[in-house]
C-alpha positions as CSV (number, residue, x, y, z in Angstrom):
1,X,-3.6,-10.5,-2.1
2,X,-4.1,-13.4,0.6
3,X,-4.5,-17.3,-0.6
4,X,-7.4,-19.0,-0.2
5,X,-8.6,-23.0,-0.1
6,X,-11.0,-24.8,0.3
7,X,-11.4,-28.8,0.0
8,X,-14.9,-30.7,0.4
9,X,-13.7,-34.6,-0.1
10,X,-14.8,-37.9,-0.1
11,X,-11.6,-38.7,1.9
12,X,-11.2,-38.5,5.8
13,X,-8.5,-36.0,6.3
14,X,-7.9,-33.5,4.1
15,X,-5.2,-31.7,6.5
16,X,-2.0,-32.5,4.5
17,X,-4.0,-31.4,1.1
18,X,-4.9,-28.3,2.3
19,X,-1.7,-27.3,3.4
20,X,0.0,-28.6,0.7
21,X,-2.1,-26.0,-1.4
22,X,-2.1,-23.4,0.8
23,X,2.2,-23.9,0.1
24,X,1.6,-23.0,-3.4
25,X,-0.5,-20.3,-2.6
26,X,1.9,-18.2,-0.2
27,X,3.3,-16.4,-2.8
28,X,-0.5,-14.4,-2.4
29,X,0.4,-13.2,0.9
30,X,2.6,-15.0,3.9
31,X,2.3,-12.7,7.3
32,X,0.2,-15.4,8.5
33,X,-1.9,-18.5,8.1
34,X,-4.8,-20.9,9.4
35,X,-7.3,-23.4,8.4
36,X,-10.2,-24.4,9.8
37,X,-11.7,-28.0,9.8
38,X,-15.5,-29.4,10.2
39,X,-14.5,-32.3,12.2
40,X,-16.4,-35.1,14.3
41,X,-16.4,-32.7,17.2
42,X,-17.3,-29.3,15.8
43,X,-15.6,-26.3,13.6
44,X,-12.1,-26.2,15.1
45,X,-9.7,-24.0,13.9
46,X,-5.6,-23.2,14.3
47,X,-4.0,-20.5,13.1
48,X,0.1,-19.4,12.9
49,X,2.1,-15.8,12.8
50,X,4.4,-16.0,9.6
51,X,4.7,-18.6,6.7
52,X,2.5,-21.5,6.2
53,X,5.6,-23.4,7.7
54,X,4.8,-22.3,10.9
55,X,1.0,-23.5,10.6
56,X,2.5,-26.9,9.6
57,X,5.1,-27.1,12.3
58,X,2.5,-25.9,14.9
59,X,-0.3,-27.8,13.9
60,X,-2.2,-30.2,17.1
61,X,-2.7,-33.3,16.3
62,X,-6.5,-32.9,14.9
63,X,-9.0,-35.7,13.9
64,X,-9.9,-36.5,10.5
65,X,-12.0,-34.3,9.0
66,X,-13.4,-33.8,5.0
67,X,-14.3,-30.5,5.0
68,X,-12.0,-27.4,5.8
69,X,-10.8,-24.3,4.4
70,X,-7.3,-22.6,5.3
71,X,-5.8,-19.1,3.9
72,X,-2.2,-17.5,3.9
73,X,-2.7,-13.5,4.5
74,X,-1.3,-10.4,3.2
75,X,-1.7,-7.9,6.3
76,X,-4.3,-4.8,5.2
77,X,-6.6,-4.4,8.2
78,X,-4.3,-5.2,11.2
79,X,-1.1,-6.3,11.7
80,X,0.7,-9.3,11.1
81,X,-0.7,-11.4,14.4
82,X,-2.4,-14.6,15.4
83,X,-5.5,-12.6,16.6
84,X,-5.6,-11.0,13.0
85,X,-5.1,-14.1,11.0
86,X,-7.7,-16.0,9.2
87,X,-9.8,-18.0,9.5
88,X,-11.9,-15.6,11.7
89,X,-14.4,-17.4,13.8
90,X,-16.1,-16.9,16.7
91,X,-17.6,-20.1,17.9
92,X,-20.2,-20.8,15.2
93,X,-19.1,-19.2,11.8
94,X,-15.3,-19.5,10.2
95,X,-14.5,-17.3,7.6
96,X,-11.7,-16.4,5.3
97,X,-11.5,-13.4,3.2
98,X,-9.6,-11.7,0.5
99,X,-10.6,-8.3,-0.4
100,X,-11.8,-4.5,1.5
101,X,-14.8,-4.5,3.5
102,X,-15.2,-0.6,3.2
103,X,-18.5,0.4,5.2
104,X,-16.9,-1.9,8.6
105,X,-17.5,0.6,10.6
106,X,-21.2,0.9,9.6
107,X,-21.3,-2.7,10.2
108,X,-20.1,-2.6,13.9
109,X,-22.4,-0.3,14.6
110,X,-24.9,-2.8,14.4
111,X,-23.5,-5.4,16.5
112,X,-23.3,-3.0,19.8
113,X,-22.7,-6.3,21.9
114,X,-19.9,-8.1,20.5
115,X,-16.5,-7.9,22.1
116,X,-13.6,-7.2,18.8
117,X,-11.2,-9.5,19.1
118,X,-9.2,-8.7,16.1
119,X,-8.1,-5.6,13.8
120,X,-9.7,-7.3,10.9
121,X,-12.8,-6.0,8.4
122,X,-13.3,-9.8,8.0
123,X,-14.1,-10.3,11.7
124,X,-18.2,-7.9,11.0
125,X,-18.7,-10.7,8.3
126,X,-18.0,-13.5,10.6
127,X,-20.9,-12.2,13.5
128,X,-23.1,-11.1,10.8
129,X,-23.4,-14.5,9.7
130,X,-23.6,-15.8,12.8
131,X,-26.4,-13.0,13.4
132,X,-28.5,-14.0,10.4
133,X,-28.2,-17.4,10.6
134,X,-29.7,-17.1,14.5
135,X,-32.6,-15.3,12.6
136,X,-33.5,-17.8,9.5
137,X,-31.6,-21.0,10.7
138,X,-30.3,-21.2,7.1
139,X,-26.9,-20.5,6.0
140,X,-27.4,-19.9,2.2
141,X,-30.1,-17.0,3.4
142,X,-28.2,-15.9,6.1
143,X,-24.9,-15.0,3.9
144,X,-27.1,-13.3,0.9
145,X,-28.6,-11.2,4.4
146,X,-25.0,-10.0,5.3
147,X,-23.6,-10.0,1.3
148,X,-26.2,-7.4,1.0
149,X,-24.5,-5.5,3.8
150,X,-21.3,-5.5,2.3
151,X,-19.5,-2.5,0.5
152,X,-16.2,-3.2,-0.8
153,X,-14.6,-6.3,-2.5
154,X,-14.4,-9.6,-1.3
155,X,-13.9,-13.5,-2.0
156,X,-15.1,-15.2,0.9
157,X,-15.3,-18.7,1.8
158,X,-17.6,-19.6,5.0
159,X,-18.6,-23.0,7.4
160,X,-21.1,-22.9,10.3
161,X,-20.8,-25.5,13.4
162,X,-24.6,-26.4,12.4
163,X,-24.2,-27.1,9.0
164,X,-21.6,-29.8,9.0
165,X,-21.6,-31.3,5.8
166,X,-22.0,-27.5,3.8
167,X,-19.3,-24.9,2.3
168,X,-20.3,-21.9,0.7
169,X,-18.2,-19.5,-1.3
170,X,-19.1,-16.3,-3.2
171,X,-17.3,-13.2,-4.5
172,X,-17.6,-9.6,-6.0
173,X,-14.4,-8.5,-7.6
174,X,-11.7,-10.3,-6.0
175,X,-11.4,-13.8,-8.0
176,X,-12.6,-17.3,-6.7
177,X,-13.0,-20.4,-8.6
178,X,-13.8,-24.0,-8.2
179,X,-12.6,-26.8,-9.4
180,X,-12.2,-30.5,-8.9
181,X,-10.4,-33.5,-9.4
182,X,-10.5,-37.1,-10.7
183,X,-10.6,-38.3,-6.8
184,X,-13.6,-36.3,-6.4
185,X,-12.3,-33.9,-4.5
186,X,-13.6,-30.3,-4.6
187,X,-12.0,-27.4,-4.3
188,X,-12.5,-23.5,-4.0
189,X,-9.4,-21.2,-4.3
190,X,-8.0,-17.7,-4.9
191,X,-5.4,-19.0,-7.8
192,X,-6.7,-22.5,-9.5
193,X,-3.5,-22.4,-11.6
194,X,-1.4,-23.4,-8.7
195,X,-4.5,-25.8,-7.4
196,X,-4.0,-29.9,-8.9
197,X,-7.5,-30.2,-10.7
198,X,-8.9,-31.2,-14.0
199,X,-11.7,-28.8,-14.0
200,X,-12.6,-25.6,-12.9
201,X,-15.3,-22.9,-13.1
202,X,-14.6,-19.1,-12.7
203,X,-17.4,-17.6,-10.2
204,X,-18.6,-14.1,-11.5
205,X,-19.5,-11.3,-9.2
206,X,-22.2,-12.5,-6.6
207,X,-22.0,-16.1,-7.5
208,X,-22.5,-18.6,-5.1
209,X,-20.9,-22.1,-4.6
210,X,-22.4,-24.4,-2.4
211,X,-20.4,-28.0,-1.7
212,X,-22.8,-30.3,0.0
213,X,-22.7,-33.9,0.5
214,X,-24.9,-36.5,-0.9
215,X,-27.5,-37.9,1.1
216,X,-26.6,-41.2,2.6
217,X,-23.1,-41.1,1.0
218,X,-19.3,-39.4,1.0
219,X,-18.9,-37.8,-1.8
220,X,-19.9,-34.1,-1.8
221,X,-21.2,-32.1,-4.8
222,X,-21.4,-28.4,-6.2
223,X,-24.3,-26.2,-6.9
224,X,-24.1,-22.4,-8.0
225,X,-26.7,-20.1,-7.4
226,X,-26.6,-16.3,-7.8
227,X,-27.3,-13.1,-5.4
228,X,-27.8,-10.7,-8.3
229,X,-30.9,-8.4,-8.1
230,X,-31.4,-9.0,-4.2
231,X,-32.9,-12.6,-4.9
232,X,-31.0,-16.0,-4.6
233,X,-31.7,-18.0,-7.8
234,X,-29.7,-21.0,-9.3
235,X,-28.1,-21.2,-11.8
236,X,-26.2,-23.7,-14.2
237,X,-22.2,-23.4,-14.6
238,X,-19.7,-25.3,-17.3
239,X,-16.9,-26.8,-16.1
240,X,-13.8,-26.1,-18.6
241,X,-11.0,-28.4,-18.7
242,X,-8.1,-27.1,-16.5
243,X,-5.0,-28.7,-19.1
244,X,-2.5,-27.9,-16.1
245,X,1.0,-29.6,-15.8
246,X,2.2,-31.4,-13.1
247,X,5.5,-28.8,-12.9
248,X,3.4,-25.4,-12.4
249,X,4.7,-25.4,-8.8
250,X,7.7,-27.4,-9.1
251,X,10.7,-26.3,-8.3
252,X,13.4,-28.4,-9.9
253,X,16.7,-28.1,-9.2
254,X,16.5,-24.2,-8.3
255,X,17.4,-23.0,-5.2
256,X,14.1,-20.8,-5.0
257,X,11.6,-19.4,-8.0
258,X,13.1,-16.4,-8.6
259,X,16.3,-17.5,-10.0
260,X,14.2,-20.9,-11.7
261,X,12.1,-17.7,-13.2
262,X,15.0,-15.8,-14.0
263,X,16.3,-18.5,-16.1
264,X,12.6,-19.8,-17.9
265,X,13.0,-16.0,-19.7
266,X,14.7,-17.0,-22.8
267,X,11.5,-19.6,-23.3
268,X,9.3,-17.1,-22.4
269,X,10.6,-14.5,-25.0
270,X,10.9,-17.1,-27.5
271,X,7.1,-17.7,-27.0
272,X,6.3,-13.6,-28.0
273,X,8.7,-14.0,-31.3
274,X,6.8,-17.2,-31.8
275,X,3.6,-15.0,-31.7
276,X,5.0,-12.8,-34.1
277,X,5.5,-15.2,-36.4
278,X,2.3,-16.5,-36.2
279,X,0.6,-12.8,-37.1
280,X,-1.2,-13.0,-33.2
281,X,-0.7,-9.2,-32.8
282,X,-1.7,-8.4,-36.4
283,X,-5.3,-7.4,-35.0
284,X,-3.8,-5.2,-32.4
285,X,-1.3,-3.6,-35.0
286,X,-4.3,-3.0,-37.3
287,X,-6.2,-1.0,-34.9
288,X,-3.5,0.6,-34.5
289,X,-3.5,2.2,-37.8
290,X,-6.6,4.3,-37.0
291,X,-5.6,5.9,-33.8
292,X,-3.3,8.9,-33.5
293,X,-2.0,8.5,-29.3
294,X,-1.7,5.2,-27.3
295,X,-2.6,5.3,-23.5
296,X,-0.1,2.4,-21.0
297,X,-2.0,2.4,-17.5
298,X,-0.3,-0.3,-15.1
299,X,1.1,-0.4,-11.7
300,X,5.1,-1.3,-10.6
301,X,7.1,-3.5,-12.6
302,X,3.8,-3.0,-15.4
303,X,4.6,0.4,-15.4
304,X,8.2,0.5,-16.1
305,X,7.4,-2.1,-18.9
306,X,5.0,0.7,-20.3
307,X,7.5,3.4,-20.5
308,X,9.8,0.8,-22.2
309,X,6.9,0.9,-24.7
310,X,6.5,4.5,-25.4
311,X,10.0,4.5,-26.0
312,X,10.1,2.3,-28.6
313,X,5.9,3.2,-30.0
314,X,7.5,6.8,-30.4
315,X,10.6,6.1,-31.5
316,X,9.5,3.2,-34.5
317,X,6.0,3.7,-34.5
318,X,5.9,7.4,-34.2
319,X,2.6,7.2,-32.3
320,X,1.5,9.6,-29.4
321,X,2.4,7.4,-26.1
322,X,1.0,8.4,-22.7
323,X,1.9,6.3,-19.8
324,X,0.6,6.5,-16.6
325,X,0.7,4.4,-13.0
326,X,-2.6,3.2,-12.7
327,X,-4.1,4.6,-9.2
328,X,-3.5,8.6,-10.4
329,X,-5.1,7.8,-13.3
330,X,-8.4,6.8,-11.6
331,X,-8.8,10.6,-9.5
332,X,-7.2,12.7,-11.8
333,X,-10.2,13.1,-14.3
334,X,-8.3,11.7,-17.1
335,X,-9.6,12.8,-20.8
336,X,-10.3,9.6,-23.0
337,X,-10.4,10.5,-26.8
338,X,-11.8,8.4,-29.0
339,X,-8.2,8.2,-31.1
340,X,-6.5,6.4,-29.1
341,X,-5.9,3.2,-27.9
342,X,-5.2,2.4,-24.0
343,X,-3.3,-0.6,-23.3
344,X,-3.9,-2.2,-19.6
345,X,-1.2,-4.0,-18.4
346,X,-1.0,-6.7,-15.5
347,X,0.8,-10.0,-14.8
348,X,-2.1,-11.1,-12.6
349,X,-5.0,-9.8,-14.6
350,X,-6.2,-8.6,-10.9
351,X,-4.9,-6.0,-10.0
352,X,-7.7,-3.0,-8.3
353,X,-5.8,-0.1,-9.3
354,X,-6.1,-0.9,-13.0
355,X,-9.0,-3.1,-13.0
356,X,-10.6,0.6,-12.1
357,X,-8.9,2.1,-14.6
358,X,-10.5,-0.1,-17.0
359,X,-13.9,1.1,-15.3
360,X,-13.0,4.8,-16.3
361,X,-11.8,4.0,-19.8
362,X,-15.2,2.3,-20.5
363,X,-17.1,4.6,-18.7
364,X,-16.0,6.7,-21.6
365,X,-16.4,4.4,-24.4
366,X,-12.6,4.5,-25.2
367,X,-10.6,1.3,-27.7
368,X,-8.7,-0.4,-24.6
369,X,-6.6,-4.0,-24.8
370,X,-5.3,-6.2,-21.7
371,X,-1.9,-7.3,-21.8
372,X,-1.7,-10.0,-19.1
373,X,-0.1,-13.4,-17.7
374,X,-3.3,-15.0,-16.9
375,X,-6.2,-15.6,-19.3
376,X,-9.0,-16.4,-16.6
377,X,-8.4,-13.1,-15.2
378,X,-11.0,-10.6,-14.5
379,X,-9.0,-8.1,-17.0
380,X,-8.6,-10.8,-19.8
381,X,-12.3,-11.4,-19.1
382,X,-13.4,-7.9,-20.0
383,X,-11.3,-7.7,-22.7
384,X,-13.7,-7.9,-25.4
385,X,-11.6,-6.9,-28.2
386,X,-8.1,-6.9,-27.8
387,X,-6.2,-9.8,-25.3
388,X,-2.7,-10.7,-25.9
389,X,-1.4,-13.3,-23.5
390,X,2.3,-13.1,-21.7
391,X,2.6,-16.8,-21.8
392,X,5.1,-16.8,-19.0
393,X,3.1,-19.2,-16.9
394,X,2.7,-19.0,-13.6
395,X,5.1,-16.4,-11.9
396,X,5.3,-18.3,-8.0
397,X,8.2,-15.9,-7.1
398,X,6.9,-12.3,-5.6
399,X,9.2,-10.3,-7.7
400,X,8.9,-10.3,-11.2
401,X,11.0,-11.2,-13.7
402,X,10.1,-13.7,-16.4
403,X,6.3,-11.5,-16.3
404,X,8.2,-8.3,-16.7
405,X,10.2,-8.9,-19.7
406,X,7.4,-11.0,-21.4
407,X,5.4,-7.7,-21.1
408,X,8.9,-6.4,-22.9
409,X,8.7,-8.8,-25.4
410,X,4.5,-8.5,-26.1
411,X,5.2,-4.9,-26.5
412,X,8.1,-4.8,-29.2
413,X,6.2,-7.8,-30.8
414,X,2.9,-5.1,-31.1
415,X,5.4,-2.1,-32.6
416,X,7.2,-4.7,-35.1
417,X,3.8,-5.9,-36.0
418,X,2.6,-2.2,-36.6
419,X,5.6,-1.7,-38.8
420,X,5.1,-4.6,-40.8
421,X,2.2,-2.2,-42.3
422,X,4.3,1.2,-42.0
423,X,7.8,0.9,-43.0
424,X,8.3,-3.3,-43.6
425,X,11.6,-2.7,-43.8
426,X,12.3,-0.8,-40.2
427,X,10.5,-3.7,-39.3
428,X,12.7,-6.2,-40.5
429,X,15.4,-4.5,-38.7
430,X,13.8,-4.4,-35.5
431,X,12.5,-8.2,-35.5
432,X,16.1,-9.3,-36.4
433,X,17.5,-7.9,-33.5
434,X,14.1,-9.3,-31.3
435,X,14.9,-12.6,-32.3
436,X,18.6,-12.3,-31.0
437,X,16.6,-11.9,-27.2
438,X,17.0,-15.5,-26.3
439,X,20.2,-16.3,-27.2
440,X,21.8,-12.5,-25.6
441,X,19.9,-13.2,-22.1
442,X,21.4,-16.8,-22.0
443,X,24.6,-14.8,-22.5
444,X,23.6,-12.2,-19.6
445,X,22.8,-15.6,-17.1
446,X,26.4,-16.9,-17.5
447,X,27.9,-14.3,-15.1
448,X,28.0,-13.4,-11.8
449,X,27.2,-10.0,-10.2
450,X,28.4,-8.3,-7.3
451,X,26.9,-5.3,-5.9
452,X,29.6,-3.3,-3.6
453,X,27.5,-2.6,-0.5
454,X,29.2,0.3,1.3
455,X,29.2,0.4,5.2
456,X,27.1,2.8,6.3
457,X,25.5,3.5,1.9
458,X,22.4,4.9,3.1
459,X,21.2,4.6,-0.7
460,X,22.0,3.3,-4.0
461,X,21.3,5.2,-7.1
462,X,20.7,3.9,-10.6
463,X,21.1,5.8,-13.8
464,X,20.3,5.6,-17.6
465,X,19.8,7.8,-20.3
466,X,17.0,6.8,-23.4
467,X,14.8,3.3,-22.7
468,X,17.8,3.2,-20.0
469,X,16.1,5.1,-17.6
470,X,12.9,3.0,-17.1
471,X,15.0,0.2,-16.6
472,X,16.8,1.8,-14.0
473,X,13.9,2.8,-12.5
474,X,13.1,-1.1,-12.4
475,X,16.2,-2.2,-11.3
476,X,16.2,0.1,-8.1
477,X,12.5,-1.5,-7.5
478,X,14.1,-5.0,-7.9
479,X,16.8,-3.8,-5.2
480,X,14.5,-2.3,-3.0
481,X,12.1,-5.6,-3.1
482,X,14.8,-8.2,-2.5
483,X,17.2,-6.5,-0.4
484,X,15.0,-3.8,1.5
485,X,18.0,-0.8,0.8
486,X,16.6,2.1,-1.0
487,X,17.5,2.9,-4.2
488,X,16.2,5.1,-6.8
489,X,16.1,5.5,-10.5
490,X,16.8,8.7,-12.4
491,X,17.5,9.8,-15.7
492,X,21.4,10.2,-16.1
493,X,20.5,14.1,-17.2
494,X,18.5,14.7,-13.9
495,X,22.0,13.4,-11.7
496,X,22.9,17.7,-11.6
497,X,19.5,18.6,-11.0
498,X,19.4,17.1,-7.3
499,X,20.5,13.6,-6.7
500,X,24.4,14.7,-7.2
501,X,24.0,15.8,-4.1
502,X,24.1,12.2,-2.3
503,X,27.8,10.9,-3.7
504,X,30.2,11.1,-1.2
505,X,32.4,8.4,-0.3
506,X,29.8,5.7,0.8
507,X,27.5,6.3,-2.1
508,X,27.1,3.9,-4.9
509,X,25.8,4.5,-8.5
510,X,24.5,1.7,-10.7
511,X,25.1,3.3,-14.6
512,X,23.5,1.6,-17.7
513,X,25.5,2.5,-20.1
514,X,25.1,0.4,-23.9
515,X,27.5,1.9,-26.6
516,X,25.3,3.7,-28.5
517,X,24.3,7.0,-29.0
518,X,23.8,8.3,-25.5
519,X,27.1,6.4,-24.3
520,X,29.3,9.4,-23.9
521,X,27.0,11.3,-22.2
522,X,26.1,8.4,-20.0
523,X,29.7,8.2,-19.2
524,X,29.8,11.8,-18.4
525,X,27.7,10.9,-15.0
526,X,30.4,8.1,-14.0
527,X,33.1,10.3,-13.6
528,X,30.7,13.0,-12.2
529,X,30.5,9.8,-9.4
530,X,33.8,9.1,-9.6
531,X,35.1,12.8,-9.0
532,X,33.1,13.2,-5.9
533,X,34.6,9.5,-4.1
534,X,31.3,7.5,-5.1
535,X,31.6,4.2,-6.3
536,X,30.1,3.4,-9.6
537,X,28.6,-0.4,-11.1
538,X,29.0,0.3,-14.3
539,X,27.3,-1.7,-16.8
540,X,28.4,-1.6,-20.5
541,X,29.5,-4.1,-23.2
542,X,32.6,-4.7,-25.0
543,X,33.0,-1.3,-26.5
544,X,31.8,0.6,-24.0
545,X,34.2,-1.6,-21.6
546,X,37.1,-0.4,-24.2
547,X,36.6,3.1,-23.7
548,X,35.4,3.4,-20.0
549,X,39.0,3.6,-19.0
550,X,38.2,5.3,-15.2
551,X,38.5,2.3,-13.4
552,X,39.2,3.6,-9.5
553,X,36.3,3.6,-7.4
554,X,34.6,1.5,-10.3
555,X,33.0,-2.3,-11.4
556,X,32.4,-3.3,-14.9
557,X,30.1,-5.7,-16.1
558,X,30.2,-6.7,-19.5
559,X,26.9,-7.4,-20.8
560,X,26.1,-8.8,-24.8
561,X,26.4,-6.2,-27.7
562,X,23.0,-5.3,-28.2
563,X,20.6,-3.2,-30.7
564,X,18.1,-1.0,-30.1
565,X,15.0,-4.0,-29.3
566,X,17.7,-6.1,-27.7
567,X,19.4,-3.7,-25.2
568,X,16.4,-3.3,-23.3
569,X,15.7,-7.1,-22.2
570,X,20.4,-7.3,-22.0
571,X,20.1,-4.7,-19.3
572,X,16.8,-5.6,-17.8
573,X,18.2,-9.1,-17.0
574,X,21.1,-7.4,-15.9
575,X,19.8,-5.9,-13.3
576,X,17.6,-8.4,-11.8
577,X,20.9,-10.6,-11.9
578,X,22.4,-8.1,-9.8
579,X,19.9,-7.4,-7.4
580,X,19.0,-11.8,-7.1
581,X,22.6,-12.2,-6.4
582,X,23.0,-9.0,-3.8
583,X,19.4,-10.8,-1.8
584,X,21.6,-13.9,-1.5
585,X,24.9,-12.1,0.1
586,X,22.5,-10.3,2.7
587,X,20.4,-13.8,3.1
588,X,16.8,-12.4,2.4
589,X,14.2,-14.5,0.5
590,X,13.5,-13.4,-2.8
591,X,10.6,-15.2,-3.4
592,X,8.9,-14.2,-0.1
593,X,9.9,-10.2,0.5
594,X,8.9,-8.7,3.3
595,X,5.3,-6.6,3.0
596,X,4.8,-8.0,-0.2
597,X,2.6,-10.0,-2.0
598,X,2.0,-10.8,-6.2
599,X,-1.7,-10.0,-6.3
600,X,-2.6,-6.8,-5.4
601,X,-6.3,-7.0,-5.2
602,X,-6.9,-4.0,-2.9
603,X,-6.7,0.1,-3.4
């Protein structure tokens, strides 16, 4: 969820740095944002409703300072207002916070004399350390006193007015790391992909980071210590090279990120067929072999990916595929047998809902593998056996695209690999047509799409029959998150059961329809549109364009012939195309969408 920074520098002002990172961060959360600075005359602090923009355009003239700390939030305890924006602080201690505090209420209970000023969890940490350190006069004891308190998750970052030259960080769940640069500055963030350093540390659960400055000089230094087992012991950390680029938060010539990421996707592909080639998902594929079912747990645009893959692990592998969204699969008392294989799926590697999936799968001893974008993840971490790596680098735009069908690609790249040992030839087949992807999206990229808003369409439906239907599914989520009009997904054979119901003259239908096996009957649903004064997008390619001859009260788009890999990342593309270009005629923001941010880190 929210983005946090920290900086601890031998320079004077690190205002313009901290900003500057807390800009690449906002894709983490951007209903608000604030920093707070140890400065010559105390812990000051400024905070802004809305993007970081407005914290820079707002910002007082404040004196130098070289320690400070400054977050960009994604609204879960209280709105979206000042009072609710971080830093929280209440004259002595400043804190910032990702994460749940769930026993809050506990907590306030035993402050009975402080006046709330906010909605927020994070505000009970803020007194509690302000409580303790009161008590002991020591901050490092004083947060282990209220850390102990704590149920829930958290990455918190905290300065005291009487510790001036100190920053202390710690976590449990939610991910924090440090790192630091060749101008010896230090840092502390939620995201150290996005952060310029040449080195970085990952804290575990209950780590501690403490940034003080050296006696009698500028430069500040970090120690870790640990709260494990109720004690507070230090301990020794490696720094790992961070080999970052200096275009991870560039963005070119693009208008925003979504339509820079929109177009890296033929690279990214490329990348999973390279992988292929390599033999990287031969261990995977050889596990595989011994297990009779495969389990997909994700979340969103993860779990539309998965039902991609059952289609095509049932279809070419013949395997058993269960796919579930990962939250109902924690409280449903889910069997785990010890045949199958679960694959966890998640661009961030972070996200709650199947981070406690992976909790219930190991609880009972099950195979599981991580599919995800970023290898320092807590998921990739606890992936002891199987990790297979997106390589789409960082996603900075909110909605996915490049992550999603890199998830595509990993998946087909698993199946072709499994074939190799099954049926080499099927294989062949299939991996011929995979390696077409690149070439068919560039293809898909060189039009433009128009989505015929009705007045008054109160919702937009989108239908596909076969691996069709997940990605309508997807593309009404990509409408929905860059446009804010509902639309839904449903299987072209469900449109009688219910949804026919809708078309009337200021509906509009969004139809997947590749010429293959399930064309006609995919057809069949157009005209059931078309008969009832809808308006259908229909998309199709060259043969299907020859034979959908219905043209009132219908748009074609002619997509790429594809084959059965290749059809699914054609029309995928396709339909975050159509809903990119549909944001830009209403003039929303598809990188920032309202309500959402790209880590979800909470339940």
């Amino acid at each position: 969820m929210c983005g946090i920074v920290a900086i601890a520098s031998p320079r004077t002002n690190i205002v313009e740095s901290l900003l500057d990172a807390l800009t690449a961060l906002e894709y983490r959360g951007y209903d608000s944002a604030g920093l707070a600075l140890l400065s010559p005359r105390g812990l000051v602090r400024h905070r802004a409703v809305g993007k970081v923009k407005n914290l820079r355009d707002t910002l007082p003239a404040l004196e130098a300072a070289p320690i400070g700390m400054a977050h960009t939030r994604w609204a879960v305890m209280g709105a979206a207002t000042e009072a609710n924006a971080h830093p929280q602080f209440d004259g002595e201690t400043a804190v910032v916070h990702n994460g749940i505090i769930e026993n809050v209420g506990e907590l306030k209970s035993m402050l009975p004399d402080i006046i709330w000023e906010s909605q927020t969890d994070t505000e009970v940490v803020v007194h509690l350390v302000s409580s303790f350190v009161r008590k002991e006069r020591d901050l490092l004891a004083a947060i282990k006193s209220t850390v102990q308190l704590l149920k829930g998750t958290f990455a918190l970052v905290i300065l005291h007015k009487d510790f001036p030259d100190m920053l202390v960080a710690t976590k449990r769940i939610n991910p924090l790391s440090v790192g630091k640069s060749n101008t010896g500055d230090l840092f502390v963030t939620s995201d150290i992909a996005v952060i310029p350093v040449e080195q970085y540390i990952d804290l575990e659960d209950d780590d501690v980071c403490v940034m003080r400055k050296r006696v009698g000089e500028g430069d500040f230094f970090a120690e870790f210590y640990t709260f494990r087992h109720n004690k507070l012991e230090k301990i020794e950390k490696t720094w790992k090279d961070a080999n970052q680029t200096a275009t991870v938060t560039s963005i070119g010539d693009y208008k925003n990120f979504t339509i820079k990421e929109i177009h890296e996707q033929p690279n990214v592909i490329q990348k999973s067929i390279n992988a292929l080639n390599r033999g990287d998902y031969i261990p995977i594929a050889q596990e595989m072999m011994n297990k009779s079912a495969i389990n997909i747990i994700a979340c969103g645009s993860s779990f539309y990916a998965g039902l991609i893959g059952k289609y095509w692990l049932e279809r070419f592998g013949r395997l058993l595929t269960n796919v579930e969204i990962s939250s109902e699969f924690n409280y449903r008392y889910p069997v785990i047998t010890k045949n199958s294989l679960t694959l966890f799926i998640s661009q961030s590697g972070e996200t709650l809902d199947t981070l406690k999936a992976m909790e219930v799968v190991r609880a009972e001893q099950g195979d599981f593998a991580v599919i995800t974008n970023v290898l320092q993840s807590t998921m990739a971490k606890a992936a002891t056996r199987h990790l297979l790596d997106l390589g789409a680098g960082p996603e900075l735009s909110v909605v996915s695209t490049k992550a999603f069908t890199a998830q595509l690609a990993v998946l087909i790249g698993v199946v072709i690999q499994y074939l190799k040992f099954k049926d080499p030839r099927a294989a062949d087949i299939l991996q011929e047509d995979f390696e077409r992807v690149p070439g068919l999206l560039s293809q898909v990229m060189g039009q433009n799409y128009h989505l015929p808003l009705i007045p008054n369409a109160s919702s937009i439906l989108y239908l596909g029959r076969g691996i069709c239907y997940p990605i309508a599914l997807e593309g009404a989520l990509k409408l929905k998150e860059t446009t804010y009009i509902h639309a839904e997904g449903y299987p072209g054979g469900e449109m009688k059961h219910g949804p026919i119901a809708l078309i009337d003259a200021r509906a509009v239908s969004v139809i997947l329809a590749p010429h293959n096996e399930l064309f006609n009957k995919i057809v069949s649903n157009a005209h059931e549109v078309i008969a009832r004064g809808g308006h259908v997008v229909f998309f199709t390619d060259a043969a299907g364009n020859a034979e959908f001859t219905q043209r009132a009260n219908s748009t074609a788009y002619v997509m790429p012939s594809s084959g059965p890999v290749s059809e699914a990342f054609v029309y995928s593309l396709g339909m975050q195309a159509l809903a990119y270009d549909a944001a830009g005629g209403l003039g929303c923001d598809p990188d920032r969408p309202r309500n959402l941010a790209k880590s979800v880190t909470v339940e």
